[in-house]
C-alpha positions as CSV (number, residue, x, y, z in Angstrom):
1,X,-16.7,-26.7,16.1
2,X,-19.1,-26.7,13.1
3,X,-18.5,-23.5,10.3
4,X,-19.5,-21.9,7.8
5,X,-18.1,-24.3,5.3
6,X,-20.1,-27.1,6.9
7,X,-22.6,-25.9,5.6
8,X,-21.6,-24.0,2.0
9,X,-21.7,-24.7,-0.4
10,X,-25.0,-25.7,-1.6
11,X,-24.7,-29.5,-2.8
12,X,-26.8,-30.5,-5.6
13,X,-29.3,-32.7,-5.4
14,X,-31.2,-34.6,-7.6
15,X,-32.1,-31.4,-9.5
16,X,-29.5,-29.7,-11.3
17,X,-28.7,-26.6,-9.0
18,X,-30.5,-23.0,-9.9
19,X,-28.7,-19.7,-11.1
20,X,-29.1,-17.9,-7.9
21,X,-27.1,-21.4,-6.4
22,X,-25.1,-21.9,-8.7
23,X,-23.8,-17.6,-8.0
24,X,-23.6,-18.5,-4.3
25,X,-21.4,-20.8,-4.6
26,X,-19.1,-18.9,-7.1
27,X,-18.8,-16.2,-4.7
28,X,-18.0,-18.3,-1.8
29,X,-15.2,-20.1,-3.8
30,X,-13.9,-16.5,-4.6
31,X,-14.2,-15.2,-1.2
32,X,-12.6,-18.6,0.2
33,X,-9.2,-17.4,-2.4
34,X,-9.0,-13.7,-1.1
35,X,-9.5,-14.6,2.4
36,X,-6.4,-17.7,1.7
37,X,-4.1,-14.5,-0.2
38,X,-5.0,-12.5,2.5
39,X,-3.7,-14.7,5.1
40,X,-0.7,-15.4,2.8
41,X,0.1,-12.0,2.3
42,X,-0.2,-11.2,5.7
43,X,2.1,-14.0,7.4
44,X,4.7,-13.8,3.8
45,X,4.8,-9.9,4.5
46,X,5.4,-10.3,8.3
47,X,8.9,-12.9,7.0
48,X,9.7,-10.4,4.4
49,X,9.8,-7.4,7.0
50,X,12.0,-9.6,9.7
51,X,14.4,-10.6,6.6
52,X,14.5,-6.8,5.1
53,X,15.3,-6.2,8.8
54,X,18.0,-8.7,9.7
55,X,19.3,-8.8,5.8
56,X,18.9,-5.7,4.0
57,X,19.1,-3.2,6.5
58,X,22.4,-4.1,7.8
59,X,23.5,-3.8,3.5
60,X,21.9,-0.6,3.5
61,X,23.2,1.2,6.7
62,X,26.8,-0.2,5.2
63,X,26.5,1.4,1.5
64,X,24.9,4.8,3.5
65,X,28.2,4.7,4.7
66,X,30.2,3.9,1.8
67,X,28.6,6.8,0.1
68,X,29.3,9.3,2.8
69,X,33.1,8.4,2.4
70,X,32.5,8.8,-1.5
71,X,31.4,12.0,-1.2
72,X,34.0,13.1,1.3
73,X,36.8,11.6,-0.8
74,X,35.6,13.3,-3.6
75,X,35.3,16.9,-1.6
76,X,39.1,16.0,-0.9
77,X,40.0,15.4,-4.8
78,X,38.7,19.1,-5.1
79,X,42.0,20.2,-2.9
80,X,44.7,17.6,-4.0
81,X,47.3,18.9,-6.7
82,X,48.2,15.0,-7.4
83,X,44.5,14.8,-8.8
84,X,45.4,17.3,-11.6
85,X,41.4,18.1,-12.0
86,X,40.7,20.6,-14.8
87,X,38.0,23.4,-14.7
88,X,35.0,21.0,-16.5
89,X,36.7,17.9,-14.5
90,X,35.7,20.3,-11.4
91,X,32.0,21.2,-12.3
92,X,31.6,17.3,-13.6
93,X,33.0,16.8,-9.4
94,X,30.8,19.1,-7.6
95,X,27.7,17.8,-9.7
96,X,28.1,14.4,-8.6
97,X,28.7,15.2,-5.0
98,X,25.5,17.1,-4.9
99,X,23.6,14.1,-6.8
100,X,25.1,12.0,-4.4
101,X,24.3,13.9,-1.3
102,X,20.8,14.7,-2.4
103,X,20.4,10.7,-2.6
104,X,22.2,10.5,0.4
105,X,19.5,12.5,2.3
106,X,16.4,10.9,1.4
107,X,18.0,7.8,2.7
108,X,19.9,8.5,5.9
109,X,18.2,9.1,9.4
110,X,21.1,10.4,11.0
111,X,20.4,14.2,12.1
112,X,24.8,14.9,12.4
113,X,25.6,13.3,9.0
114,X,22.5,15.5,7.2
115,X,23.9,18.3,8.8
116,X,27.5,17.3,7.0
117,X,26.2,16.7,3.6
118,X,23.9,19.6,3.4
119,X,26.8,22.0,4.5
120,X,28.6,20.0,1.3
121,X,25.9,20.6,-0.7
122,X,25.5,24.2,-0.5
123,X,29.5,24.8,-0.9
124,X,29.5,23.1,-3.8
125,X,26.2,24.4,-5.3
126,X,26.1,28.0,-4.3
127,X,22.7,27.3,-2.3
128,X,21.5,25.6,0.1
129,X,19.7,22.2,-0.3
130,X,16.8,23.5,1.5
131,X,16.1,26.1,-1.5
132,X,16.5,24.0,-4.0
133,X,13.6,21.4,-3.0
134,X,11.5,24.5,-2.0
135,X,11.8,26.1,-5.9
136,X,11.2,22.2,-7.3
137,X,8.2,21.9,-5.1
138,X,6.9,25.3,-6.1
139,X,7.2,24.0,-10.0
140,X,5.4,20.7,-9.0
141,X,2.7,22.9,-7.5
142,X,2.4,25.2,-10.8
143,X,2.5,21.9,-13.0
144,X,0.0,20.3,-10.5
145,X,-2.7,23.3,-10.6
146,X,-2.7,23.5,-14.1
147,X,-3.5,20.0,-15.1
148,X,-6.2,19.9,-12.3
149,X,-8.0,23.0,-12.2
150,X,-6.8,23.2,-8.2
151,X,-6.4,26.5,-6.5
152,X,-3.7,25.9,-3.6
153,X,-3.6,29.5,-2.5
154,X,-0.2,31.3,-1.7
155,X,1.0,28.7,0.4
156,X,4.7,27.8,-0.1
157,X,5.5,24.0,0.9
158,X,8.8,22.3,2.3
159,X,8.3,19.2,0.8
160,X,6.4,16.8,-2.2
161,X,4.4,15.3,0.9
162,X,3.2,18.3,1.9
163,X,2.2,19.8,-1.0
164,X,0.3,16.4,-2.2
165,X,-1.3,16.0,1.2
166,X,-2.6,19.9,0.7
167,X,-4.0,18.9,-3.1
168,X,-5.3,15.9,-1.4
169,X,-7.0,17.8,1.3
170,X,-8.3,20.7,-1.6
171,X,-10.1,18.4,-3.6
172,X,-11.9,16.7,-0.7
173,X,-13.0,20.0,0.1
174,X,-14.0,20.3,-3.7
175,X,-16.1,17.3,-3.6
176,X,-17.8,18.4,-0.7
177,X,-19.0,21.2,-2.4
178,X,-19.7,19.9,-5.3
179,X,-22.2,17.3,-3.2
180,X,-23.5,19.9,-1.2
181,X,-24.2,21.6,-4.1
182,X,-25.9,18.7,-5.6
183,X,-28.0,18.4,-2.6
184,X,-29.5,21.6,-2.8
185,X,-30.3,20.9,-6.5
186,X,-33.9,19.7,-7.3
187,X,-33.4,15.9,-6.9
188,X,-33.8,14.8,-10.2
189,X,-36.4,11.5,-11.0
190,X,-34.7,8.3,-10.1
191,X,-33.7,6.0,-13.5
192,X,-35.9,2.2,-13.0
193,X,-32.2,1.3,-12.9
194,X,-31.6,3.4,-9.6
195,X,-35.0,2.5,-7.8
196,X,-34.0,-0.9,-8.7
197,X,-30.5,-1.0,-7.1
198,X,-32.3,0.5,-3.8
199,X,-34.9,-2.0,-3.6
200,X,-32.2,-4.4,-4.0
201,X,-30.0,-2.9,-1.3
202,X,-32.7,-3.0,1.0
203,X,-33.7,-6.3,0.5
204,X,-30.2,-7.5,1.2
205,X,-29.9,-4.8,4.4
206,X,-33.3,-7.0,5.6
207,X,-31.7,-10.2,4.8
208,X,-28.6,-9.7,7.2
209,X,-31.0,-7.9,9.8
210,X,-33.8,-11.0,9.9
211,X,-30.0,-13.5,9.5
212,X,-29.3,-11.3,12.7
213,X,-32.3,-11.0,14.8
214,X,-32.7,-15.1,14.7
215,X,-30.2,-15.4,16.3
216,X,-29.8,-12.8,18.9
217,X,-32.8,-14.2,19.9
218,X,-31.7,-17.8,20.3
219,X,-28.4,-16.8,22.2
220,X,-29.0,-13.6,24.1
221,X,-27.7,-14.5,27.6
222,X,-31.3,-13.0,29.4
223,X,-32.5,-16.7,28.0
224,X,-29.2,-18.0,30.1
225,X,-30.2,-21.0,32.7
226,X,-27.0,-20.6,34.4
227,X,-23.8,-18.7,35.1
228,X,-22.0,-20.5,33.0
229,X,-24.8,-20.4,30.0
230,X,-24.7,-16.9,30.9
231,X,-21.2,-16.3,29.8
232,X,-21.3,-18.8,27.0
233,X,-23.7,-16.7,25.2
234,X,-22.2,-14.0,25.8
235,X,-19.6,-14.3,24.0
236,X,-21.7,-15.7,21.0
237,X,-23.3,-12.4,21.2
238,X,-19.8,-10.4,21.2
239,X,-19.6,-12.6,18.0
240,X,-22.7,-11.7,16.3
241,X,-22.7,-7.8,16.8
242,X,-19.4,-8.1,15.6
243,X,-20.8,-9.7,12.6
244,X,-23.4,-7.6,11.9
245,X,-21.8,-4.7,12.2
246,X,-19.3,-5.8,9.5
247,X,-21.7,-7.1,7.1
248,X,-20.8,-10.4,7.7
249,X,-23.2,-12.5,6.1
250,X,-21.1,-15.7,6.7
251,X,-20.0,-15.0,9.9
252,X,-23.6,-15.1,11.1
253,X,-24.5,-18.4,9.0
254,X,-21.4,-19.7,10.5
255,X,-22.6,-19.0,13.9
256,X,-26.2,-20.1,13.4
257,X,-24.9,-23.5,12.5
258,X,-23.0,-23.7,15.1
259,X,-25.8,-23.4,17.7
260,X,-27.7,-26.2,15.7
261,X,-30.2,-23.3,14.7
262,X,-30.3,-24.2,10.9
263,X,-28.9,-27.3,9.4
264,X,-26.8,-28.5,6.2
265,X,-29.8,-27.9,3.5
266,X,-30.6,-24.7,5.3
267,X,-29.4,-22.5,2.1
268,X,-30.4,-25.5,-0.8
269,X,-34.3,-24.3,0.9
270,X,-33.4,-20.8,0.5
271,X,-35.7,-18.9,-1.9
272,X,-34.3,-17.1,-5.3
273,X,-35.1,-14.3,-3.6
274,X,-33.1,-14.4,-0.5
275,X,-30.1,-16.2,-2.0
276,X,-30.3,-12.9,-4.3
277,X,-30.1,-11.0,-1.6
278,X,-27.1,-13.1,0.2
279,X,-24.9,-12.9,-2.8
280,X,-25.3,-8.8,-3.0
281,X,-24.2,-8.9,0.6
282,X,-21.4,-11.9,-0.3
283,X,-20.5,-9.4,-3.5
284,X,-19.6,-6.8,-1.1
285,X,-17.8,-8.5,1.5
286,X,-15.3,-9.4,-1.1
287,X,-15.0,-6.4,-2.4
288,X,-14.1,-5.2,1.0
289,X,-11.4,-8.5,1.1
290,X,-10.0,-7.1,-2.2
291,X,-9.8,-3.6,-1.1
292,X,-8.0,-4.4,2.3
293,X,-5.5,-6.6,0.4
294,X,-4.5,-4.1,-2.2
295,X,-3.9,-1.8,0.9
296,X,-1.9,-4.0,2.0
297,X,0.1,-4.9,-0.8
298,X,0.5,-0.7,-1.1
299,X,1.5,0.0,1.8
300,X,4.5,-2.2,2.0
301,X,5.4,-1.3,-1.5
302,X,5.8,2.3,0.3
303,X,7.1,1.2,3.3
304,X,10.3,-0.7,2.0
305,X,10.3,1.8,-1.6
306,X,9.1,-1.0,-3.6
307,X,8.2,-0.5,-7.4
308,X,4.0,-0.8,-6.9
309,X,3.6,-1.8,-10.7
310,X,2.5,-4.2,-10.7
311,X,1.7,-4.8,-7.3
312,X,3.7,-8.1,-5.7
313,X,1.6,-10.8,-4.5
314,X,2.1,-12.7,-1.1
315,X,4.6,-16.0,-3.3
316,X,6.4,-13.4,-4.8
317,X,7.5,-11.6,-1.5
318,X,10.5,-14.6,-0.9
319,X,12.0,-13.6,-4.8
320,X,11.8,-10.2,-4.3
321,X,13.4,-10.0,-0.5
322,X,16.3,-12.1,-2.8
323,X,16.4,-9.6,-5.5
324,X,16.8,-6.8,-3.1
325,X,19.4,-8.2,-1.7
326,X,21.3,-8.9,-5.0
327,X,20.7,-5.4,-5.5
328,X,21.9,-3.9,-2.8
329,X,25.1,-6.1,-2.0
330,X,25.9,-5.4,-6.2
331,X,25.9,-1.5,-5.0
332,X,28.3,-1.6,-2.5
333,X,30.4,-3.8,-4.3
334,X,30.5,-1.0,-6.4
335,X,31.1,1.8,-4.1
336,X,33.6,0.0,-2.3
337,X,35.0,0.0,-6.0
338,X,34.7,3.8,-6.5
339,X,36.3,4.4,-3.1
340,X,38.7,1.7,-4.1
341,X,39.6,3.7,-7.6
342,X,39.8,6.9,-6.1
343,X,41.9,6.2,-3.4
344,X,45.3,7.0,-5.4
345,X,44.8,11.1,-6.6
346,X,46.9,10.5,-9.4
347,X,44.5,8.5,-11.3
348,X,41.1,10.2,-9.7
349,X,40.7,12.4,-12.8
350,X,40.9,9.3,-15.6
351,X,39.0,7.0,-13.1
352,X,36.4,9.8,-13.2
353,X,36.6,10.6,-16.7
354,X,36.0,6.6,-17.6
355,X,33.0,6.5,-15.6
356,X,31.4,9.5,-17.0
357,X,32.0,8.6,-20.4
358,X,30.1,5.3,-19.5
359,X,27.1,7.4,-17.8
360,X,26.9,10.0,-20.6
361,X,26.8,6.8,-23.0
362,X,24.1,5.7,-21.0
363,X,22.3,8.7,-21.5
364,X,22.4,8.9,-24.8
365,X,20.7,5.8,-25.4
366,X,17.8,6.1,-23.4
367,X,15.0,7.2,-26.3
368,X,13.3,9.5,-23.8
């Protein structure tokens, strides 16, 4: 079956080819790369889920359960005489098992073990969890509707999600006020740049409608001689309104070749004019390309907690699945270690006392 790259790019000929050919074919070489990363990304994100899934996720479920038995050993430490645990030894304690079990809960899917952990948390911190996020989220709301001017109302919110999906929500309502207010505004003159950018966008809007009526005439299935015709063009027609509705420029070229409707120095004939008006279209279809592949590349950065800066790209998936795992066996290797350590109570408190020295070390050199 004949495509669109049968026909594109435009070859030169014995003339050296023009400005507006010279564009179309950098645009279809650029669309031809994000339509290949696309692909990649989408078949190299589909291995990296099935190997987060079989590789990771076992690691994962494994240190969850590590760190539940940290917590509970250290909640033990709290009530054994051999551990000899001072006052401070005891705050330092109860401070790292509520870290821990407030890391623990964004983590863990299991409705008993939250249960556990936050009935740990709030004997150890003197409230419960619940509290706590609430008074951090009503501090991120203050901080939030002073650097942006937003207005959330009384509303208290549960969660960081919620309260970002309500700013979300305000200042769409915002900007919808804003433009309505716009609206009602005397319409100021248009700039020669503006009425230029219209007349533009209309003579591209043309070019895809003229690309589109063409053909929908040649293959509408009324013109059918036969059942079989009938059903051919059918589907070429399926095709085509697909096409058009997506602003598919080469979708349509690609299927008037196909039915023999234009030939190989179809677009080398093209006019200035209308080439001009095929690479605006061409412009925004890989915009669109772009766009969906950086929402791709996001959403599995959020899906799997992935750093999104910068954002990975579709060869780089197979290094980082390998670096996750590095990661995550390297943690419970170490809180096997920890449970390991503080098995025997009567070195708990210097096993402890090491480790902190090394984290508030740590601290200390971090410039910020």
């Amino acid at each position: 079956m004949k495509t669109a790259r049968d026909l594109l790019p435009i070859a030169q000929g014995q003339q050296a080819l023009s400005p507006e050919q010279k564009r179309f074919n950098q645009l279809l070489a650029r669309i031809d790369k994000a339509r290949a990363e696309l692909q990649a990304w989408q078949d190299q994100a589909l291995h990296f889920a099935q190997g987060h899934a079989a590789r990771v996720r076992p690691l994962e479920a494994e240190l969850l359960d590590c760190q539940a038995a940290l917590i509970r050993r250290l909640d033990a430490l709290l009530h054994e005489r051999m551990a000899r645990l001072g006052k401070s030894d005891r705050r330092r304690v109860r401070e790292e098992i509520c870290d821990l079990i407030a890391g623990l809960l964004d983590a863990t899917a299991d409705d008993a073990l939250a249960d556990e952990m936050k009935a740990l948390f709030e004997r150890h911190a003197g409230h419960d969890l619940d509290s706590e996020n609430r008074e951090a989220v009503a501090a991120m709301k203050e901080m939030l509707e002073a650097m942006s001017g937003l207005d959330l109302g009384d509303q208290d919110f549960d969660s960081e999600e919620e309260l970002m999906q309500a700013a979300h929500r305000r200042m769409a309502e915002q900007n919808e006020q804003a433009e309505a207010a716009r609206a009602r505004r005397k319409p100021r003159r248009r700039s020669a740049a503006q009425s230029r950018r219209e007349q533009e966008q209309q003579e591209a809007t043309q070019s895809l409608r003229e690309v589109f009526r063409k053909l929908a005439a040649a293959i509408h299935p009324d013109r059918a001689d036969d059942d079989a015709d009938r059903e051919r063009r059918h589907a070429l027609m399926q095709r085509a309104n697909a096409a058009y509705q997506a602003q598919d420029l080469l979708a349509l070229l690609a299927l008037q070749l196909e039915i023999e409707q234009v030939d190989a120095d179809h677009l080398a004939r093209a006019s200035a004019e209308r080439l001009r008006a095929y690479t605006r279209l061409l412009n925004d279809q890989l915009r669109e390309i772009e766009s969906e592949l950086e929402g791709r590349r996001l959403a599995l950065c959020a899906e799997f907690d992935l750093d999104p800066l910068p954002l990975p790209r579709a060869g780089q998936l197979g290094a980082l699945l390998e670096r996750l795992l590095r990661e995550r066996r390297a943690d419970l290797a170490q809180a096997r270690r920890d449970l390991e350590q503080l098995a025997d109570a009567a070195r708990a408190r210097e096993t402890l006392r090491r480790r902190w020295r090394e984290v508030d070390r740590w601290d200390d050199e971090i410039p910020f």
